[in-house]
C-alpha positions in Angstrom: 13.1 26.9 -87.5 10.3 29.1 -86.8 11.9 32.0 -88.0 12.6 30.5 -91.1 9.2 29.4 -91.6 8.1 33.1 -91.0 10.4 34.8 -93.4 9.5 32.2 -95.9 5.2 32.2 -95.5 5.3 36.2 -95.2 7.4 36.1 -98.4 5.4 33.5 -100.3 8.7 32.0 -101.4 8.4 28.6 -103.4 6.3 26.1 -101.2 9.3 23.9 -101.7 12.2 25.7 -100.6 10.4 25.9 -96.6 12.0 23.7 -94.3 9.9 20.9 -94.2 12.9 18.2 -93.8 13.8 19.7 -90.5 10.3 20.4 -89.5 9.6 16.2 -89.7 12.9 15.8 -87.6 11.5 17.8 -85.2 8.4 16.3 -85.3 9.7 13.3 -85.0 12.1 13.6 -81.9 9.1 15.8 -80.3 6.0 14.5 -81.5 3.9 17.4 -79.6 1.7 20.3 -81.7 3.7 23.5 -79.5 5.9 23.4 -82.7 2.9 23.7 -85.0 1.2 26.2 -82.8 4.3 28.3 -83.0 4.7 28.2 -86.9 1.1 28.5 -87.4 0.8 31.6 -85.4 3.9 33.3 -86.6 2.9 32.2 -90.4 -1.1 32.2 -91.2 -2.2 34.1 -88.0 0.5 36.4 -87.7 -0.8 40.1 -88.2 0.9 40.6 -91.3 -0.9 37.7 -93.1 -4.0 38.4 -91.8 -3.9 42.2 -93.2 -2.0 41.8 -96.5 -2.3 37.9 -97.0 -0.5 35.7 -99.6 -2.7 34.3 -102.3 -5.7 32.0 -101.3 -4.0 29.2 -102.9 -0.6 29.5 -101.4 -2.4 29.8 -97.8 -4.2 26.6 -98.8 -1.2 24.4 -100.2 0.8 25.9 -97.3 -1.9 24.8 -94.4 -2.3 20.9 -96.6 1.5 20.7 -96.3 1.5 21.6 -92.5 -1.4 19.1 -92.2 0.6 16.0 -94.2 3.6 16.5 -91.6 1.8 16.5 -88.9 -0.2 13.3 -89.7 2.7 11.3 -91.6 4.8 12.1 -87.9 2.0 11.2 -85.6 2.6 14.4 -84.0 -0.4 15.8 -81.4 -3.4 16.9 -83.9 -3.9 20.7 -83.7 -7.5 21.9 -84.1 -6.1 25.1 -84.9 -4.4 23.7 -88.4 -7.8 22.3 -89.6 -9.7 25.1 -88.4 -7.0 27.8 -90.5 -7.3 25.2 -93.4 -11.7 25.8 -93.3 -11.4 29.4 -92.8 -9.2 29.7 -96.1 -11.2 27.1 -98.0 -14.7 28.8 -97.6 -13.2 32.6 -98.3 -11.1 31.2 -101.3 -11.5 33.7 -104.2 -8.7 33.6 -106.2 -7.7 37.5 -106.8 -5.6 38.6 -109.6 -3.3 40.6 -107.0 -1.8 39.1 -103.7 0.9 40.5 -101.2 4.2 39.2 -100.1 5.9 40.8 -96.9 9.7 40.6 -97.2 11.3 41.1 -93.2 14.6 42.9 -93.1 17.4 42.1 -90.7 16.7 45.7 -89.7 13.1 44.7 -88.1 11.7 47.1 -90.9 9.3 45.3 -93.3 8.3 45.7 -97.2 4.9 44.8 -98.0 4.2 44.6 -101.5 1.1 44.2 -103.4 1.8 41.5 -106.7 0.2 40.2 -109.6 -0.4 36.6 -109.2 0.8 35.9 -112.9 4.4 36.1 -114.2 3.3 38.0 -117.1 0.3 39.9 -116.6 -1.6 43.1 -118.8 1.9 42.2 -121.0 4.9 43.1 -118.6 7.0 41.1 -116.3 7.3 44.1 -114.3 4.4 43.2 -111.7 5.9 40.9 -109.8 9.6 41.0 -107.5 12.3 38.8 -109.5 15.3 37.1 -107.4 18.1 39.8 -109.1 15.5 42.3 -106.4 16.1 40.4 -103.4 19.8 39.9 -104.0 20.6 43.9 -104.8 18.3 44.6 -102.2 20.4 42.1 -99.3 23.7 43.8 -101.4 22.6 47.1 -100.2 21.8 46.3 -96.8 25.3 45.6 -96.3 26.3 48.2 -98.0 24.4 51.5 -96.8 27.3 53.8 -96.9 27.0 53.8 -100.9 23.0 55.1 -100.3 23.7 57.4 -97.8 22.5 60.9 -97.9 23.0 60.5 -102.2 21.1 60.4 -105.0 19.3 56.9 -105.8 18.1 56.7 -109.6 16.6 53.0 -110.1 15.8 51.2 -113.7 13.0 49.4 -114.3 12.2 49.7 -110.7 8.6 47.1 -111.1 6.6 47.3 -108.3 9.3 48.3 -106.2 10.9 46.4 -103.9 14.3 46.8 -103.9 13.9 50.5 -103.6 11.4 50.5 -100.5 14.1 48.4 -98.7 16.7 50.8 -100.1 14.4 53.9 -99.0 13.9 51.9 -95.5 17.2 50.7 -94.4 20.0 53.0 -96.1 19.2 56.3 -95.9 19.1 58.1 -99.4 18.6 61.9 -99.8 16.4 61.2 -102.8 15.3 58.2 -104.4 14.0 58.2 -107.7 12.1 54.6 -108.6 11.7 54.7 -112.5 9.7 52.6 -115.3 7.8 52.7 -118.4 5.2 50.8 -118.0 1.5 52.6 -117.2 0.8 49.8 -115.1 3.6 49.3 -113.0 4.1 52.8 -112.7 0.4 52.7 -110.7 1.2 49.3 -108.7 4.9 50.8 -107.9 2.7 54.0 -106.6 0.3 52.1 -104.3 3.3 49.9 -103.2 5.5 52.8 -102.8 2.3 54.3 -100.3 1.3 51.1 -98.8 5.1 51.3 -96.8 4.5 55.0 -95.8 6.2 56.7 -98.6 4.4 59.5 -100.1 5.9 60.3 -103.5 6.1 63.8 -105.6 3.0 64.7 -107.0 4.6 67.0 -109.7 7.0 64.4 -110.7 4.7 61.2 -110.6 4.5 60.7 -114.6 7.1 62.5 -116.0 11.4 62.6 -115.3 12.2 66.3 -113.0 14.0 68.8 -115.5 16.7 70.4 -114.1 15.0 73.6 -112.7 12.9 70.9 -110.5 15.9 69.7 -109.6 17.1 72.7 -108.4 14.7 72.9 -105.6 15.8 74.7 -102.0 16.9 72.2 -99.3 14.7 71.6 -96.4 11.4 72.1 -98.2 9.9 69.2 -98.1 10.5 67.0 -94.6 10.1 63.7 -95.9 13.2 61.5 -95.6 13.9 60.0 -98.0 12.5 62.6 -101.1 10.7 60.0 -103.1 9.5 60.5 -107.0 8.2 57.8 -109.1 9.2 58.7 -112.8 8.1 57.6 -116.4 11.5 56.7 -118.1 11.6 55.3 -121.1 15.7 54.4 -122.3 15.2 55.0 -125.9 13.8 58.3 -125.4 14.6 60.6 -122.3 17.5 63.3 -123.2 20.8 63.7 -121.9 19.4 67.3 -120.3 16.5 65.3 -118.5 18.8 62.8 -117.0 21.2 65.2 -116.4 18.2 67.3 -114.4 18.0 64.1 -112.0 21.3 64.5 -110.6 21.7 61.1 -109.8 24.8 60.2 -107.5 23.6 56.1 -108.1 22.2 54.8 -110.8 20.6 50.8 -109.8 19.2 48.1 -111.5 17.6 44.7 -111.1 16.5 41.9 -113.6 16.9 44.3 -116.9 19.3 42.4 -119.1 16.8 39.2 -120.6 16.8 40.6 -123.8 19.0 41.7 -126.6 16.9 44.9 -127.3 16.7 46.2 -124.1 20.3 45.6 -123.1 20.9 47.7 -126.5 18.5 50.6 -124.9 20.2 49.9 -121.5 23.5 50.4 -123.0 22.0 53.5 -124.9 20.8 54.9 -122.1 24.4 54.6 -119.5 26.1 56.3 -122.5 23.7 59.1 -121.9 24.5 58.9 -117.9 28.5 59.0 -118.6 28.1 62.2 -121.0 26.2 64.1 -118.1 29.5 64.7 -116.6 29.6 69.0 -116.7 30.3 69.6 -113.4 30.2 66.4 -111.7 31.3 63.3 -111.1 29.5 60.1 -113.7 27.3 58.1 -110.8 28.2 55.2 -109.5 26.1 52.0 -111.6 25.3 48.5 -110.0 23.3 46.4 -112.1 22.0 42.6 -110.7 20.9 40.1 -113.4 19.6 36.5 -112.9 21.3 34.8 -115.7 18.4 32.5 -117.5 20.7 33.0 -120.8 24.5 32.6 -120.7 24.2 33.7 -124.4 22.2 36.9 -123.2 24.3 37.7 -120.5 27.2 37.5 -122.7 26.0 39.7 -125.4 25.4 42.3 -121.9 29.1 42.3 -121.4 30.1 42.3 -124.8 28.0 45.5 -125.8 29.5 46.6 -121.9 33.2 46.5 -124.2 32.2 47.6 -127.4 30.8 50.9 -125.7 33.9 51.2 -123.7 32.5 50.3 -120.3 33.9 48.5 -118.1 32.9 46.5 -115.6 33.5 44.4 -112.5 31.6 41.5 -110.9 30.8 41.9 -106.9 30.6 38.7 -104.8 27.5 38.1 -103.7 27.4 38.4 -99.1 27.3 35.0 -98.0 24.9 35.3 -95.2 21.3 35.6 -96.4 19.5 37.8 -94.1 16.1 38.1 -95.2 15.4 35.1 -97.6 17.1 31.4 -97.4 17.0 30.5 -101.0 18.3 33.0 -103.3 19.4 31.4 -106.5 23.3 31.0 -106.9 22.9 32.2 -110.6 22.6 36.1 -109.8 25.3 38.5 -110.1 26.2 42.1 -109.4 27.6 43.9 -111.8 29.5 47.6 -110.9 30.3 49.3 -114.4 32.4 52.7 -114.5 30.5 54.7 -117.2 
């Protein structure tokens, strides 16, 4: 129950999806405050929180909630709770930017700095969606499809499912990509902040095929990383082509008819970089908001002659209790 508590806080996962049933159950049969010592210090005082904390105000709702369970039990009163609950209240400026720390089953962690808006400087790009998580669990179980290849991701955001990627499966390169100035800078901090250091030559533009070309060994990083600018409608066959991609990932990039029409654009592009090699392998996860968008996805999917195959979703939920059911993984053959 602690555990759960952990991953959840660290995460700043809706305040409503924590455990709080089982909590009062516990509270209940065991009306002492070791419990709440143990999920306050694994949750506000634990390290992770105190160096890259949630937001003030999920902190505070978090501690009030702790407090109303405690007292609506008649558990033991911990000091400790009201103390935490002062400390937040009297350094409480609300910041623009928070940070969530997602826990892997591996024991590695991916700390990530986020805007505390949905939509903010007008993108939905700097914040983690729940397609992330779910591609991100996907590839955890998966690793042999990373391994030692090629990682190109769309729309990567501010990064998330990459860093776990980068973390937990091994990847020669990986190559996190967006178009958006300001999520290209977050994505770089965030990218940092988890000891990647990325490309310096490659930061704002796609590698040409030269770059590409570069000797093995040179640079003793594991993975390579490069943040790129990509924008769908315009990069060439000859610059994607240059970025040799053996895996081409995506999260949360089919919620509107435009893009997916770019999208689409832009995997015809991919399957015509054949030459020599092999098209690369394309998994795409979508939260489906809009059966009617999600439909026009897989009928442009047909008309452009791609086809495509849904992947169950890995029943155990390692990292995070409360995925939505209405994400999917898509594998398409370009």
């Amino acid at each position: 129950l602690v555990l759960r508590f952990q991953r959840q806080f660290l995460a700043a996962r809706p305040l409503r999806s924590l455990p709080w049933p089982e909590l009062e159950q516990s509270l209940r049969t065991a009306p002492n405050s070791a419990l709440l010592a143990d999920i306050l210090h694994e949750t506000i005082l634990h390290p992770l929180c105190v160096k890259y904390p949630p937001s003030a105000k999920y902190r505070r709702c978090f501690l009030t909630e702790l407090i109303k369970k405690t007292e609506s039990t008649a558990a033991e009163p911990l000091d400790e709770l009201y103390e935490a609950l002062a400390d937040v209240l009297k350094g409480e400026e609300e910041s623009t930017h928070c940070y969530k720390n997602y826990l892997l089953p591996t024991g590695d962690c991916v700390s990530l700095s986020e805007s505390t808006a949905l939509i903010s400087r007008g993108t939905t790009g700097l914040v983690t969606w729940e397609a992330a998580l779910l591609l991100a669990q996907w590839a955890l179980h998966n690793p042999s499809v990373f391994r030692d290849r090629t990682i190109l991701e769309l729309g990567s955001g501010i990064g998330f499912t990459g860093i776990a990627i980068c973390k937990t499966c091994q990847p020669r390169t990986f190559i996190f990509s967006d178009c958006h100035p300001h999520v290209l800078r977050q994505l770089g901090e965030n990218i940092q902040l988890n000891g990647f250091i990325p490309e310096p030559e490659m930061t704002w533009s796609i590698q040409t095929e030269s770059q590409g070309q570069e000797v093995e060994g040179e640079n003793c990083q594991n993975p390579k990383v490069i943040v790129a600018e990509l924008d769908w409608g315009s990069v060439t066959e000859e610059q994607l082509q240059g970025l040799r991609a053996d895996v081409v990932i995506a999260a949360d990039v089919v919620y509107d008819p435009e893009i997916i029409l770019a999208l689409i654009g832009m995997l015809q592009k991919l399957s015509t970089c054949r030459a020599d090699r092999r098209a690369p392998e394309v998994f795409i996860a979508s939260t489906i908001r809009n059966a009617d968008t999600y439909q026009l996805f897989q009928a442009e999917l047909d008309k452009a002659g791609i086809r495509w195959q849904m992947i169950p979703a890995h029943s155990s939920c390692n990292f995070l209790y409360d995925v939505q059911p209405d994400v999917t993984i898509l594998q398409l053959f370009i």
